[in-house]
N, C-alpha and C positions, 0 to 999 in steps of 0.2 A: 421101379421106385428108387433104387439107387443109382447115380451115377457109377458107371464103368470105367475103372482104370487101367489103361491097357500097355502104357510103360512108365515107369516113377524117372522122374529128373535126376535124379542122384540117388546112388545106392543106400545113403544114410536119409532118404524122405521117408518117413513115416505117413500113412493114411490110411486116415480110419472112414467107416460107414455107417451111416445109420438112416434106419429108414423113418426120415421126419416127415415126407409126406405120408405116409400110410399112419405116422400116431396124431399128426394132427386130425387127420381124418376121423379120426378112432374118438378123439375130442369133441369132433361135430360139427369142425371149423378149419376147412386147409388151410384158412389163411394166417395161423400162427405157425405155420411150418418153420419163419423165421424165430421163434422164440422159442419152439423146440429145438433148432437150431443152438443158440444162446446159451440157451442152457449146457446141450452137449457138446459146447466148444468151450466151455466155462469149467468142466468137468475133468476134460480131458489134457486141458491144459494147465491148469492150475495159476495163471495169470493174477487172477481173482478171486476174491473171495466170494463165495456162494452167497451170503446176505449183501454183500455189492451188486453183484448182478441183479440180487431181485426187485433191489432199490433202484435199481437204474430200470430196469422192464419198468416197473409200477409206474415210474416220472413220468416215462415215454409212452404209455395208454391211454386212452380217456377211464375214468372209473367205472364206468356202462362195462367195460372188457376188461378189467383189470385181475378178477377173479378169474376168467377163461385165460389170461396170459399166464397168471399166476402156477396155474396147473399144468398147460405148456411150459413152461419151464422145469417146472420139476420132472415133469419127463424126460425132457431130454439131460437134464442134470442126472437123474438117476439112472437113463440108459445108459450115460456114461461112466457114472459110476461103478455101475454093475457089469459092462461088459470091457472097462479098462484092468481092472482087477482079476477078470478072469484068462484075459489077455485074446479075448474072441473075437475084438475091432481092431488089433493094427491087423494088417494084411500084409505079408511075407513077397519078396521078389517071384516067387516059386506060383504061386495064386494070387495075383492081385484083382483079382473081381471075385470072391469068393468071403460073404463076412457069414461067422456062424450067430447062430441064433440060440 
């Protein structure tokens, strides 16, 4: 489910994981993996503002899906939020294929 990282580019790369295809699946739908995606790259980065992004998904939907993105999203927003915080998604020199859960 995750991609394997098996040497970082620079000792200061940070990378994090998360398993979006197993939550969009989880949703009923793999095909928002990218906007679990979105989300936890929104999260983790803090480029953006959380009601930005969601305005920007909602533009990019048709409304038929708008609610299924809408939920995708916050998943992957709050996976990241929840495991940036705890510090369980960056991956260390030491194990970099190893993200806990």
């Amino acid at each position: 489910d995750l991609v394997r990282v098996q040497e970082l580019a620079a000792p200061d790369v940070k990378v994090y994981g998360i398993p979006a295809t197993r939550i969009a699946e989880n949703l009923g739908k793999r095909m928002v993996l990218n906007i679990v995606m979105t989300g936890f790259f929104g999260a983790i980065s803090g480029v953006l503002k959380r009601d930005s992004l969601h305005k920007a998904v909602a533009d990019s939907v048709p409304e038929a899906f708008a609610e299924l993105n809408r939920v995708a999203f916050d998943a992957g927003f709050d996976y990241g939020v929840k495991h940036l915080a705890s510090g369980a998604i960056e991956l260390g020199e030491q194990d970099p294929i190893t993200v806990s859960e």
